[in-house]
C-alpha positions in Angstrom: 73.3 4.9 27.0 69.4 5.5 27.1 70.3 9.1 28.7 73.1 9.7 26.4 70.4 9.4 23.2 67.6 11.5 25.5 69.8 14.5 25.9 71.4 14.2 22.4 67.5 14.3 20.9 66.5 16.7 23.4 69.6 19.2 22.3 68.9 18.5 18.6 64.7 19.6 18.9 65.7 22.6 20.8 68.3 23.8 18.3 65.5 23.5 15.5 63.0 25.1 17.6 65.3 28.3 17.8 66.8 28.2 13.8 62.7 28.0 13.1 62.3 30.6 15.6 64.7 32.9 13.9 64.2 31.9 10.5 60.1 32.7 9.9 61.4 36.5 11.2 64.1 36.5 8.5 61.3 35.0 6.0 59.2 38.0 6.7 62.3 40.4 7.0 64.1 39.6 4.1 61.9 38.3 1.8 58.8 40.2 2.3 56.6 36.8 3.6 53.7 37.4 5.2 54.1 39.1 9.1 51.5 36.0 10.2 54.9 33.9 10.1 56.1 35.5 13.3 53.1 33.9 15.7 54.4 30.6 14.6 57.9 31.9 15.2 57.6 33.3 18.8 55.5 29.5 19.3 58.9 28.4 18.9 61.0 30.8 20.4 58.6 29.8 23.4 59.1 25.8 22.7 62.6 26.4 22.6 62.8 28.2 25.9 60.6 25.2 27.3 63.0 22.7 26.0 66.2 24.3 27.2 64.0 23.8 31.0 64.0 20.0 30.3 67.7 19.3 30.1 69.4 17.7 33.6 72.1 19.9 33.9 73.1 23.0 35.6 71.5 25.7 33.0 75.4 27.4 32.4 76.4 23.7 31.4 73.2 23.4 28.9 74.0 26.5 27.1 77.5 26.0 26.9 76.8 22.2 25.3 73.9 23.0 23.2 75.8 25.8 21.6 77.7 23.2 19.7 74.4 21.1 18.9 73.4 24.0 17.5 76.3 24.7 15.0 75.4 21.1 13.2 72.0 21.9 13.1 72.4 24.8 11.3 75.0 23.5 9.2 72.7 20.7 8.3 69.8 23.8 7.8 72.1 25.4 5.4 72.5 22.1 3.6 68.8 21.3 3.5 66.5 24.2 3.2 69.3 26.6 1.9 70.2 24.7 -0.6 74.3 25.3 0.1 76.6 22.0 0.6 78.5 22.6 3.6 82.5 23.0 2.9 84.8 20.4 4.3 85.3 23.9 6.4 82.3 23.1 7.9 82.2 19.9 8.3 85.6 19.9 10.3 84.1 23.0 12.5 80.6 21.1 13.3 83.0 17.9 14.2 85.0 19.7 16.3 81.9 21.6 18.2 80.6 18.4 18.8 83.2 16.9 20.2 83.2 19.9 22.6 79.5 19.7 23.6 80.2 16.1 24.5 83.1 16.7 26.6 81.2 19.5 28.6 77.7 17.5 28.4 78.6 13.8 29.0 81.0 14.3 31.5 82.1 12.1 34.8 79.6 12.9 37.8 81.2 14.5 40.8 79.4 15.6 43.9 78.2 19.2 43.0 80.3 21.9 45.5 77.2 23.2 46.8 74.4 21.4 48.1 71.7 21.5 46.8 72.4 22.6 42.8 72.3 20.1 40.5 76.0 19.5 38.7 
């Protein structure tokens, strides 16, 4: 259960550390914010990077299971620094990409098929 909650947190940091990434580029892109925003934004581009390295799965497996982390986070950016209530839309979309990240990240252990590679 302690794992469970580690990998959960751990997928939940690294999906802010990319939307902040991506979003102090769109500050100065869109809305004309000062170009010093994109040091702190490849900092978390970097962090971000760094963090996807700390998960204990095979790196395919991380990607495909953080991708639907990711979704709720930014649903939950959208709510909270956009300003826009997610649609029930939404909400259904983020439960359902959930509910694949923790079939593909919490499943049964097997013996990996080659030696060597973590599973």
């Amino acid at each position: 259960m302690l794992e469970t909650l580690r990998v959960s947190v751990l997928f939940v940091l690294t999906a802010v550390a990319e939307i902040v990434g991506c979003y102090l580029p769109w500050l100065v892109l869109v809305q004309g914010r000062t170009p010093w925003l994109l040091l702190p934004a490849a900092l978390a581009l970097a962090f971000f990077a760094w963090l996807l390295t700390l998960h204990p799965q095979a790196a395919g497996r991380t990607y495909a299971a953080y991708g639907g982390v990711y979704v709720v986070v930014a649903l939950l950016w959208l709510w909270r620094v956009d300003g826009v209530a997610p649609t029930r839309w939404d909400i259904l979309g983020g439960t359902i990409c959930l509910l694949g990240m923790a079939l593909i990240a919490f499943q049964p252990r097997t013996v990996a098929a080659c030696p060597g590679r973590r599973t």
